[in-house]
N, C-alpha and C positions, 0 to 999 in steps of 0.2 A: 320297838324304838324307831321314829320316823330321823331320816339322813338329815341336817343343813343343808337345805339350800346353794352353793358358791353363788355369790353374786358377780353376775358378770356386765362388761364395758365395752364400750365397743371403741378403739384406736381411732383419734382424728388422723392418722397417718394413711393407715392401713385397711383400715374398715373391718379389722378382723375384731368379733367378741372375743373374749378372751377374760379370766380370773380376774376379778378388781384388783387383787393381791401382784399380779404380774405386770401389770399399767404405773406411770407414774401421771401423778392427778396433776392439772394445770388449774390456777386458781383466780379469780377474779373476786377482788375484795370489794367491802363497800366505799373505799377512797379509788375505785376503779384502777387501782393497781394489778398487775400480772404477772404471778410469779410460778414458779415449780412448786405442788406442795409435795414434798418427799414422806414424810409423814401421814398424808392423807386424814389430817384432822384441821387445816386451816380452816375458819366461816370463809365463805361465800361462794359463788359460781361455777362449779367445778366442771372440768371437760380431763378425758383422758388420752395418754399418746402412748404406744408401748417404750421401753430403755433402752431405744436405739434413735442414734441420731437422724438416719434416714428416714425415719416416719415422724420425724421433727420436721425434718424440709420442704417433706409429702405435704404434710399439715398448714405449713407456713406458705410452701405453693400454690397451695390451693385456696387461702384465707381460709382455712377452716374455724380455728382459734375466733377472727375477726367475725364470722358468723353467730356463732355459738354465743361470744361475748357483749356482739353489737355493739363492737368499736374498734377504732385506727390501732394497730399493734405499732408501735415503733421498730426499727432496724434491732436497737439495743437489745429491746427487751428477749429476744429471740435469741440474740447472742449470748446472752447472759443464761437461756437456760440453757442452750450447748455449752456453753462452760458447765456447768451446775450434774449436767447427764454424763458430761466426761469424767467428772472429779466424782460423783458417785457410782459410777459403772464399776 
């Protein structure tokens, strides 16, 4: 009997790969929306950060999100998923 596979991801934070199941997924819809997807079943664009807020800032420091996305992130929406990473930590 051949193992599964883990699928792994690599942190826009951190750059470390790591378990898909350990990452929380960032999601860009087709209304170009950006949110947390906690669930990891949203449609559209997905990039991954590990559950810590420091490889959130990494990420945001460095436009990583704004690459990936190819587009302006606003201030909010950032903050709004540090709120979202606190309230589910």
């Amino acid at each position: 009997m051949q193992k599964r596979k883990v699928p792994l991801r690599q942190c826009m934070g951190c750059n470390e790969r790591k378990p898909k199941k350990e990452l929380v997924r960032v999601v860009k819809n087709k209304e170009g929306e950006i949110s947390l997807d906690l669930k990891g079943r949203s449609p559209g664009r997905g990039a991954y950060v590990c559950h810590s807020l420091d490889c959130l800032a990494k990420a945001q420091k460095s436009k990583r999100f704004e690459r990936v996305f190819e587009c302006k992130i606003p201030e909010e929406v950032y903050e709004l998923m540090q709120q979202e990473l606190r309230d589910d930590g």
